[in-house]
C-alpha positions in Angstrom: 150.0 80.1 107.5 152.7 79.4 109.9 155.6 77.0 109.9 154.2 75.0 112.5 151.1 74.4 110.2 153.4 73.2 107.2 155.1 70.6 108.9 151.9 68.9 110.3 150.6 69.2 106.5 153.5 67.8 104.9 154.1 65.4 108.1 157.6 66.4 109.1 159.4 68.2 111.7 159.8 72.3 112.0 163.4 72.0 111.7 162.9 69.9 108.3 160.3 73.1 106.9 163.1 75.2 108.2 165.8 74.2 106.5 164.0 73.2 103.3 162.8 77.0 103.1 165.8 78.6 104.1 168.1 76.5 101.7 169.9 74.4 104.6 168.6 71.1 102.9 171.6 68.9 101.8 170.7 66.5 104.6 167.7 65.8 103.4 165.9 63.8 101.2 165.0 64.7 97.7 161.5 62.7 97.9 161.0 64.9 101.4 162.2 68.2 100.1 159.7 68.2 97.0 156.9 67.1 98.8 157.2 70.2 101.2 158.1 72.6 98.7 154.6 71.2 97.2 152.8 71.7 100.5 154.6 75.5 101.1 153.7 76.6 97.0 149.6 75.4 97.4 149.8 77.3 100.8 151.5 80.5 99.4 153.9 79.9 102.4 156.8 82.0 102.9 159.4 82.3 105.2 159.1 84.8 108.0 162.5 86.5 106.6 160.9 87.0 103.4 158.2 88.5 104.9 159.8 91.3 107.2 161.8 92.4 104.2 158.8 92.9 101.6 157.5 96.2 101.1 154.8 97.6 104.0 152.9 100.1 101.7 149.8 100.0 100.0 150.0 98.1 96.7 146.7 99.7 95.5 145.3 96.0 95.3 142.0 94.3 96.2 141.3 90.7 96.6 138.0 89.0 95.7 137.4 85.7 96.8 134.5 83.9 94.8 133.3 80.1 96.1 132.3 79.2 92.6 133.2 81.1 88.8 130.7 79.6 87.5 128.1 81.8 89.3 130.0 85.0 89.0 127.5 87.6 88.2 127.4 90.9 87.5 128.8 92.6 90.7 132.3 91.8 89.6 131.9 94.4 86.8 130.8 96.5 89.8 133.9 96.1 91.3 136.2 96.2 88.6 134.3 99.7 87.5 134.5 101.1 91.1 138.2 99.6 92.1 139.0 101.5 88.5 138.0 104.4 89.2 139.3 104.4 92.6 142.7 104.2 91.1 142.7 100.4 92.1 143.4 97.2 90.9 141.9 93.7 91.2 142.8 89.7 92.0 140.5 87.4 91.7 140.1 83.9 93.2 137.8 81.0 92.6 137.2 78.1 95.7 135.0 76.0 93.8 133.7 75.0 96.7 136.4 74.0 98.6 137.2 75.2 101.9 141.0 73.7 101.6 141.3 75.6 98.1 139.5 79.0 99.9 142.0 78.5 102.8 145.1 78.3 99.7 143.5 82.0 98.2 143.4 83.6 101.4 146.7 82.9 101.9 147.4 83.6 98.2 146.4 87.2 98.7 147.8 88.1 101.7 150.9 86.9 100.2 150.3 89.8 97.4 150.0 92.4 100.2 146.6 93.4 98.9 145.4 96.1 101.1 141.3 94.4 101.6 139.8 91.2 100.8 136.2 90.5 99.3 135.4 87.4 100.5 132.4 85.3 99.5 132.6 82.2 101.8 132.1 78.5 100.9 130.3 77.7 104.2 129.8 79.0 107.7 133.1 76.5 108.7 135.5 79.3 106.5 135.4 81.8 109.5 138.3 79.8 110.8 140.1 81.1 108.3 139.4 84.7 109.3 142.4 84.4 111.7 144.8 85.1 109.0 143.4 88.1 107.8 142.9 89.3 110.7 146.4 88.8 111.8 147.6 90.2 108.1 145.7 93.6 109.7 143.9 94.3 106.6 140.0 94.9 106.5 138.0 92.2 104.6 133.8 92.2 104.1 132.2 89.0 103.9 129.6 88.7 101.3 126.6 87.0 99.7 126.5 84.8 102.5 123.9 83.8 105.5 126.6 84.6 108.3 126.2 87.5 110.8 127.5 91.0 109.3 127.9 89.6 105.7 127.0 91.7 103.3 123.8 90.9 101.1 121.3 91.8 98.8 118.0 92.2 100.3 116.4 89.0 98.7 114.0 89.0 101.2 112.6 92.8 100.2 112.7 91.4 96.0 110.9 88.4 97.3 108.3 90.4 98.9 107.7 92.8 95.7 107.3 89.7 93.6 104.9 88.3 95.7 103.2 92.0 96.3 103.1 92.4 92.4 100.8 89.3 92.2 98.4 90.8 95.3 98.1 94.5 93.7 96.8 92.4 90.5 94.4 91.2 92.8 95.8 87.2 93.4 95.2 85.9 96.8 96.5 81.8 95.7 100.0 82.5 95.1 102.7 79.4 94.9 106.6 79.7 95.6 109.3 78.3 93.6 112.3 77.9 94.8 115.9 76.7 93.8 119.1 75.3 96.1 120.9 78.8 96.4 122.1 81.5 99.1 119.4 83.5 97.8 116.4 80.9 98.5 115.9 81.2 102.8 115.4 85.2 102.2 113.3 85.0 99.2 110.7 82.5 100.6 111.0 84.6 104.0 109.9 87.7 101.8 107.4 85.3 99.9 105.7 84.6 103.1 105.9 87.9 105.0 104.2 89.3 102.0 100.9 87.4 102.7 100.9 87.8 106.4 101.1 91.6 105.7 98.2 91.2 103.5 96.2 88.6 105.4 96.9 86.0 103.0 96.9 82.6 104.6 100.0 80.6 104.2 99.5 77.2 103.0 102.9 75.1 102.5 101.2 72.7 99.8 101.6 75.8 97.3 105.6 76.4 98.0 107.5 73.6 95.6 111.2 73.4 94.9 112.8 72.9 91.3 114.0 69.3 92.6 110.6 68.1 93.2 109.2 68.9 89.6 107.5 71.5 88.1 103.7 71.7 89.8 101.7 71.1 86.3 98.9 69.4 87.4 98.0 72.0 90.3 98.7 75.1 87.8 96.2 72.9 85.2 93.5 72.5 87.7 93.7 76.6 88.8 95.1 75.3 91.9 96.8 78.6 92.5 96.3 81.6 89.9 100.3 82.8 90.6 103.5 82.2 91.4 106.7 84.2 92.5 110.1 82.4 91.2 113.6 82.8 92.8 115.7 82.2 89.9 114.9 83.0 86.3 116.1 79.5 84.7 113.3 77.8 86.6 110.9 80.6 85.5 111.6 79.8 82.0 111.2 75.9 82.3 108.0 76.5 84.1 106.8 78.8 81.4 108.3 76.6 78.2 106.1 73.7 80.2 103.0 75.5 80.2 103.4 76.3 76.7 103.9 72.9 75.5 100.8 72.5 77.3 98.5 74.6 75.4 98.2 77.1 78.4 99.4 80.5 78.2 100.8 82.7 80.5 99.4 85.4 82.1 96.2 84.1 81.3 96.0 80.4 82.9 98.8 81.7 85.0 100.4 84.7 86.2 104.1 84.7 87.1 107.1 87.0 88.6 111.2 85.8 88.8 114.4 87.3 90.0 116.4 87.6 86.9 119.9 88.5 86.5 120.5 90.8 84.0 123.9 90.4 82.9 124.3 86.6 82.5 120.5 86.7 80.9 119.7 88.8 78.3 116.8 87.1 76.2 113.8 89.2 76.4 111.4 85.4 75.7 109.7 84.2 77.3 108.1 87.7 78.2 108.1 87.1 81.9 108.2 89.8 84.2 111.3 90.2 86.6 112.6 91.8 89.5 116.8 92.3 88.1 118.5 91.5 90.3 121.1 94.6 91.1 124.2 93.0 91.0 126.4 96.0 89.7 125.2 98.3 91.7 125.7 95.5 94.6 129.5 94.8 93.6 130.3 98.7 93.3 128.9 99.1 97.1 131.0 96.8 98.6 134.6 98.2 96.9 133.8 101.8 97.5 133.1 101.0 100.9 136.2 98.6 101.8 137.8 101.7 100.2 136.5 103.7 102.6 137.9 101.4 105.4 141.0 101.2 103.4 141.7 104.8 103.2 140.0 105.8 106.8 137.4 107.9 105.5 134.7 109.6 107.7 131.2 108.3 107.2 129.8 104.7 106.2 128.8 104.7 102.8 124.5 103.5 102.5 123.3 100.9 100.8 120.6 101.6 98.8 119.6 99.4 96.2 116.6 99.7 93.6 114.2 97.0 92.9 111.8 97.5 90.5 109.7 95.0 88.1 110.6 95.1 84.7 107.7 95.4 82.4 103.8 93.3 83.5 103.8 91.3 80.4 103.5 88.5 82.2 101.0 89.6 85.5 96.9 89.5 84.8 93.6 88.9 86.7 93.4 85.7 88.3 91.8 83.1 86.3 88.9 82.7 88.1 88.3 86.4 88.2 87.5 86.0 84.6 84.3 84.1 86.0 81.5 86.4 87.4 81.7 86.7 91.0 79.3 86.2 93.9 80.2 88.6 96.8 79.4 87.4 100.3 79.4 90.7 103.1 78.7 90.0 106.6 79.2 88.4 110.1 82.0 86.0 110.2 81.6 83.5 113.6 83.2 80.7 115.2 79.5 78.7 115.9 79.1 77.0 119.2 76.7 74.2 119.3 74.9 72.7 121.9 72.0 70.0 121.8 69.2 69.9 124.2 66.3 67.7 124.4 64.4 71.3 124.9 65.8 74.8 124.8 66.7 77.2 127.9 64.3 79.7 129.2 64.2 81.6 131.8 64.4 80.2 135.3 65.6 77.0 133.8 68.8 75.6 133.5 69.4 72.9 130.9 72.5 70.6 130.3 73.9 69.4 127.1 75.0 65.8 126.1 76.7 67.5 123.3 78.7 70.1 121.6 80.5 70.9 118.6 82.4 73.9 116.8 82.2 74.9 113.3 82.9 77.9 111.4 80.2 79.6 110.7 78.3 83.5 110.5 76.2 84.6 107.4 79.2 86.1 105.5 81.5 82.5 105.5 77.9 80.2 105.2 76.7 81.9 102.2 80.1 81.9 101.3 80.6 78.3 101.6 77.1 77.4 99.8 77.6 79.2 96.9 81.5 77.4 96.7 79.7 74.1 96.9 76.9 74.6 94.2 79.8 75.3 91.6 80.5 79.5 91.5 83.3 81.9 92.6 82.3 83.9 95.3 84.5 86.7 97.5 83.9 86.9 101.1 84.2 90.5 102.9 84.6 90.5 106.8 86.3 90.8 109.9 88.1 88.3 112.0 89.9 88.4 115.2 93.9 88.9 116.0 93.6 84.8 117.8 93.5 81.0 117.1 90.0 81.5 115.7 91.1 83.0 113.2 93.8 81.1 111.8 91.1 78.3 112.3 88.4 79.9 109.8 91.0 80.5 107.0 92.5 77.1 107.4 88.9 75.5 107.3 88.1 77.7 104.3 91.1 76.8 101.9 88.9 73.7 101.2 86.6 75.4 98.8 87.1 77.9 96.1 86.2 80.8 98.6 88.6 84.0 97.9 89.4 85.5 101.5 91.2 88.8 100.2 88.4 90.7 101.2 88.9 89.2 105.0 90.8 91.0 107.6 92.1 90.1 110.7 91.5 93.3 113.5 94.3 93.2 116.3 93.2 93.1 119.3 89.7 92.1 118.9 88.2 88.1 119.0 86.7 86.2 116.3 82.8 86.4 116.6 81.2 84.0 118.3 77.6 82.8 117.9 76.1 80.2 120.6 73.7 78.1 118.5 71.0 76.3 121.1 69.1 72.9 119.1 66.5 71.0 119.9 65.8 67.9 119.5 63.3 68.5 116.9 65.5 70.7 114.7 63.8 74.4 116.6 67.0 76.3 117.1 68.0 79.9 119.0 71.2 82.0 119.0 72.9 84.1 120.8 75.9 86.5 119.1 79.2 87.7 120.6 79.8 89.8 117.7 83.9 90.7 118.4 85.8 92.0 114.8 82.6 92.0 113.7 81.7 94.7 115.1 85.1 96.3 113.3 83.5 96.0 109.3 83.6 99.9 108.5 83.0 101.4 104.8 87.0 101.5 104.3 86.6 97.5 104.1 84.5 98.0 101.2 86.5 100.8 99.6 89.7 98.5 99.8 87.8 95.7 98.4 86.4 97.7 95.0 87.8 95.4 92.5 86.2 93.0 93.7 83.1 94.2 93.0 84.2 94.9 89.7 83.9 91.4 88.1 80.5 90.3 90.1 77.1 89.7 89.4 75.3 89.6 92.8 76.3 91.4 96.2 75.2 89.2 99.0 74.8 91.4 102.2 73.5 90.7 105.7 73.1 92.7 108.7 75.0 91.3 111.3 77.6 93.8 110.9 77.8 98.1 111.4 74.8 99.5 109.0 77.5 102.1 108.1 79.4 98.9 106.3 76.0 97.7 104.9 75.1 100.9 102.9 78.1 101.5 101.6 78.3 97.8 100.1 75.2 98.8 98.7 75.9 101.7 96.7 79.2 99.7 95.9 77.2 97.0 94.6 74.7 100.0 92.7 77.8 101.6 90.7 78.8 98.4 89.2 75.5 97.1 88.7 75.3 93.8 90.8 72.2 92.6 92.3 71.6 92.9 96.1 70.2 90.7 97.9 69.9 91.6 101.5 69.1 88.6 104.0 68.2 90.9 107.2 68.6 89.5 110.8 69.8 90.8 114.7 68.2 94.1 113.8 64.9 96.3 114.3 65.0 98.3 111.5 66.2 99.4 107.8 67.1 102.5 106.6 65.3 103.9 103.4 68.9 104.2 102.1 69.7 100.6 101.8 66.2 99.4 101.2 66.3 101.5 98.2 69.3 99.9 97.0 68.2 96.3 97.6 67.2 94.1 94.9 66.3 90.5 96.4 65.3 90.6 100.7 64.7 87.2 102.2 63.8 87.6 105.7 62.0 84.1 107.7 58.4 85.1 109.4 60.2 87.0 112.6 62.8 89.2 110.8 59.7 90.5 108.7 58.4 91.5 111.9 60.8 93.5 113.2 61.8 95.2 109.6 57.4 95.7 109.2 56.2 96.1 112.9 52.7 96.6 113.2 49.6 94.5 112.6 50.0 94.1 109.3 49.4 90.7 106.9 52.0 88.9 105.1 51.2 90.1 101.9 51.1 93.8 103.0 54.4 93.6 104.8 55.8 92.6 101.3 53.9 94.7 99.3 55.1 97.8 101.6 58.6 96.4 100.8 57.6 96.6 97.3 57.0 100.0 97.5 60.6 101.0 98.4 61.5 99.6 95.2 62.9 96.2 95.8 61.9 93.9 93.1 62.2 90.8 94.6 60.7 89.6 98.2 60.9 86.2 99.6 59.4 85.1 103.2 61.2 81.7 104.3 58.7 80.2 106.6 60.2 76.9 107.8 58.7 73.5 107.6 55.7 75.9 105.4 58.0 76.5 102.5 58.8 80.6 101.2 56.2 83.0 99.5 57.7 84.7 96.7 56.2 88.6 95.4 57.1 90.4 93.2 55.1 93.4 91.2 53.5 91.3 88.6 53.9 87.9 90.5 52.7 86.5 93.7 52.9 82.6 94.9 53.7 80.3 98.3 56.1 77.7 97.3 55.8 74.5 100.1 58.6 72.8 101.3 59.3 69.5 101.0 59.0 66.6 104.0 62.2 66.2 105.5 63.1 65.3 109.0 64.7 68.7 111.0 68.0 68.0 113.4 69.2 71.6 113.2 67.5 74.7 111.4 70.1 77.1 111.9 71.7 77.0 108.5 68.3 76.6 106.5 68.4 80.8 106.0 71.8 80.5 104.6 71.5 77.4 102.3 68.0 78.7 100.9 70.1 81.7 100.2 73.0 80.5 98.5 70.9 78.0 96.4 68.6 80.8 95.2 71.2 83.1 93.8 73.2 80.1 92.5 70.6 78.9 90.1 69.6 82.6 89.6 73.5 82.2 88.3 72.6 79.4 86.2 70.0 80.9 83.9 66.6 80.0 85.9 63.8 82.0 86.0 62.9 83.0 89.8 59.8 80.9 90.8 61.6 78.1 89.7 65.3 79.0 91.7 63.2 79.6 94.5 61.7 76.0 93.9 65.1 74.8 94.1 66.0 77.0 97.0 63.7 75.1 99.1 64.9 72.1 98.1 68.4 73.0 99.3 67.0 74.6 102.8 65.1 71.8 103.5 68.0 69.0 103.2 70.0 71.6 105.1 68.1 71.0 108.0 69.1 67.2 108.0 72.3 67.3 109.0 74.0 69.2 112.2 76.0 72.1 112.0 75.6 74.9 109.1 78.7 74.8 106.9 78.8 71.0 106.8 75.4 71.1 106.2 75.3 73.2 102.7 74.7 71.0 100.3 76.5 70.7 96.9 75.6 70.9 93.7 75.4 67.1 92.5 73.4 65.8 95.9 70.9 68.6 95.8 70.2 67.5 91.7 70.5 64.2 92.4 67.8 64.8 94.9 65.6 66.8 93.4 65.5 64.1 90.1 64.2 61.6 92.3 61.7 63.5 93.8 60.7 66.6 90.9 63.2 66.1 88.0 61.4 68.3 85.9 62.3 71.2 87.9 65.9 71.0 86.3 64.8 71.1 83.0 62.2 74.5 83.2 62.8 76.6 80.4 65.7 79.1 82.1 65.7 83.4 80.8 
């Protein structure tokens, strides 16, 4: 601080500071003399002759420079212990927030000829200050702060292992909560890195902050099944909430919080933390301004360890708990186009009309099984584009767990070009893209989930190599398969030998059974490879069901077809769904049809799976003693 500042504080002339410091103040008046002298103590201002006679040695000193006391934290034992043991001492200053009272310790310390400064700034606005330091000569470090070169603790690295901790115990819903701090940007940045590194859609509505509330009603309704936490006081009023609740933690909820380990020392709530390394942090930064101070060769690393506590508080997802459906196959954007009749060759058509949904065999069956009321897990391939992000953002709208889908860089989303006519008849064409990328590591990665499922759903738009292994997957944990086969010629021995339930329509029978064959002796020869179940959709006709003791041709009910392309699918997903719910087979098949025939109502194939209530509100009007057969 120079004279020339003083006077246009304290509002008065140079020669007026000059005198009053340098005891040549008789002319002046009393009132005018304190109030500088006031001005010159806050500032720690001293006369330039005072200056060039004080001592220019090293005072073995350090400052530290804090914005607020009353969130020191453990790195100032750090750098008492290291300053100590250095053979240094320490001065501390608080700013409590105030860049006027940060500018007063600045000056405060150089006054004290410390030989470095630890600074931790109130605002980005305190570099200003800088210039005295920088004139004092002496090195400083700027720290805990979002300005260039400070030094930090890697909150975005502790924010990505908390999330990461929730995704190894196999969560793909995870919410963020956040509190007002320096440490909140990186944290959320690490949060949200996390899942794009392991294809976890973001979705802002699970990211809250501690001002808003705590999220109850979304935790209550499984909205999410965790949540990472960037400071451990929120952590425990979100857990003390829950409890109060009735709902207990990891069970409804799993959860993971930065904690710091000096200022909290409770071990309840059990919740499982990331400490935050403060000592270790605080003895970094004095051995290395040490280093500066005393010109040592080398820069001292920074290497921090993060590691989680204990996993009291980590489990399953909730809704793992439920048995699983697991849907394996082609994942599409679908094109539609209406015609009043399809292409052939030597003909061109036009369309009136198009529309996009998302679609393939993996996300339909997928999506129908979601809307009849189960949990299923869907396994595929997507591309590195805007298709992508389209599908998982259309997908977030039903209980549908995506861990199993991957993007593949490089490659595009499938695309399948889906041809109607006017009376419902449909054809389609496949660009098959990441599709073509499934491979048997897919299904290795994605074990667990077949660990808590009941039925493996696999079709065969994807690499066979995929297809079998899923199969033997689904074998070791004892799920039943059921294989809906289409786009191919042929079955290996291997996978039919592993199926349990194959539903292919009149055509794909053909190709899996060439030759001249009836229908019944195609699915007895099935039989014979030891699937239990076979079931023949035939359209408008209805399905016929065999099975070794049990033959019959269900019909299908009258409806009026706009688009059949989704009828497979929703036939599919009804079947296994009220397997799911306890009915015997004849009569889920029954039910099946039901669902495949008001399918084929409505345009497009997701938006035309129907849910659970419409397809039993339905079926009351028209056989409500289907819902009440006796179930196994």
């Amino acid at each position: 601080m120079t004279i020339k500042e003083i006077a246009q504080i304290a509002g008065v002339s140079v020669s007026t500071v000059s005198k009053i410091m340098n005891n040549k103040d008789q002319s002046i008046r009393s009132e005018t003399r304190e109030h500088v002298l006031k001005i010159a103590k806050e500032y720690n201002y001293k006369p330039y002759s005072s200056i060039i006679t004080s001592s220019s040695g090293k005072t073995l000193c350090l400052g530290i420079i804090f914005r607020n006391a009353s969130a020191v934290h453990n790195s100032i034992s750090g750098m008492i212990a290291a300053a100590s043991s250095c053979g240094y001492s320490i001065l501390t200053r608080e700013s409590n927030n105030s860049v006027e009272q940060e500018l007063k310790n600045i000056l405060a310390l150089l006054n004290m000829h410390v030989d470095g400064i630890i600074w931790e700034p109130v605002s980005p606005d305190s570099l200003d200050s800088a210039r005295h330091i920088r004139h004092a000569n002496i090195p400083y470090f700027i720290i805990n702060s979002d300005i260039e070169h400070a030094l930090n603790i890697d909150f975005q690295q502790m924010g990505y292992l908390a999330t990461e901790a929730l995704i190894k115990a196999r969560h793909s819903e995870i919410a963020c909560m956040l509190r007002n701090g320096t440490r909140t940007k990186s944290f959320f940045q690490g949060y949200r890195q996390c899942l794009f590194d392991h294809n976890i859609a973001f979705d802002e509505r699970l990211v809250f902050y501690e001002t808003d509330g705590l999220p109850i009603s979304k935790i209550t309704n499984h909205i999410f099944s965790g949540i990472v936490v960037s400071h451990y006081a929120a952590a425990i009023q979100l857990y003390k909430a829950i409890d109060t609740l009735h709902y207990a933690i990891p069970h409804d909820l799993s959860l993971v919080s930065l904690k710091d380990s000096l200022r909290i020392k409770t071990d309840y709530p059990p919740i499982s933390t990331l400490p935050i390394p403060y000592y270790d942090f605080g003895t970094y930064v004095v051995d290395y301004l040490i280093h500066i101070i005393e010109k040592k060769d080398g820069i001292p690393k920074l290497a921090l360890s993060f590691k989680l506590e204990h996993h009291l508080s980590i489990d399953i997802p909730y809704n793992s708990r439920l048995k699983k459906v697991i849907s394996l196959g082609s994942i599409n954007i679908d094109n539609y186009m209406n015609f009043d009749q399809l292409p052939h060759t030597g003909k061109t058509v036009t369309s009136p009309a198009a529309s996009i949904y998302p679609g393939g065999k993996c996300i339909n069956e997928a999506i129908g099984i979601a809307k009849l009321g189960h949990q299923v897990s869907a396994i595929g391939r997507v591309g590195d584009d805007a298709d992508a992000d389209f599908l998982y953002e259309y997908i977030k709208d039903y209980p549908v767990d995506t861990f199993g889908i991957r993007r593949s860089k490089g490659l595009k989303t499938g695309q399948a070009y889906i041809f109607v006519q006017k009376d419902g008849d449909s054809m389609i064409s496949i660009m098959s893209g990441a599709n073509n990328a499934v491979s048997s590591k897919d299904i290795i990665e994605n074990e667990r989930l077949f660990v808590n499922a009941s039925y493996c759903l696999i079709q065969t738009e994807i690499p066979m190599e995929a297809i079998i292994k899923a199969s033997h997957m689904a074998k070791k944990y004892n799920l039943i398969t059921v294989l809906k086969p289409s786009a191919c010629s042929s079955l290996p021995l291997e996978l039919l030998q592993n199926i349990d339930i194959i539903s292919p329509n009149l055509d794909e029978l053909g190709e899996i059974c060439p030759g001249g064959q009836s229908l019944e002796e195609k699915a007895g020869q099935l039989l014979s490879y030891g699937i239990k179940t076979v079931i023949v959709t035939m359209g408008a006709q209805g399905c016929y069901l065999r099975e070794k003791n049990l033959e019959c041709r269900i019909p299908s009910g009258n409806f009026t077809s706009v688009d059949s392309s989704g009828a497979g699918d929703a036939f599919i997903s009804a079947l296994v769904s009220y397997l799911l719910y306890g009915y015997e087979i004849v009569t889920a098949a029954k039910i099946a049809t039901y669902a495949a025939g008001l399918s084929t109502t409505r345009q497009g194939t997701t938006p035309a799976l129907i849910d659970k209530d419409t397809l039993e509100s339905f079926i009351r009007q028209k056989e409500p003693e289907l819902l009440h057969a006796s179930k196994q």
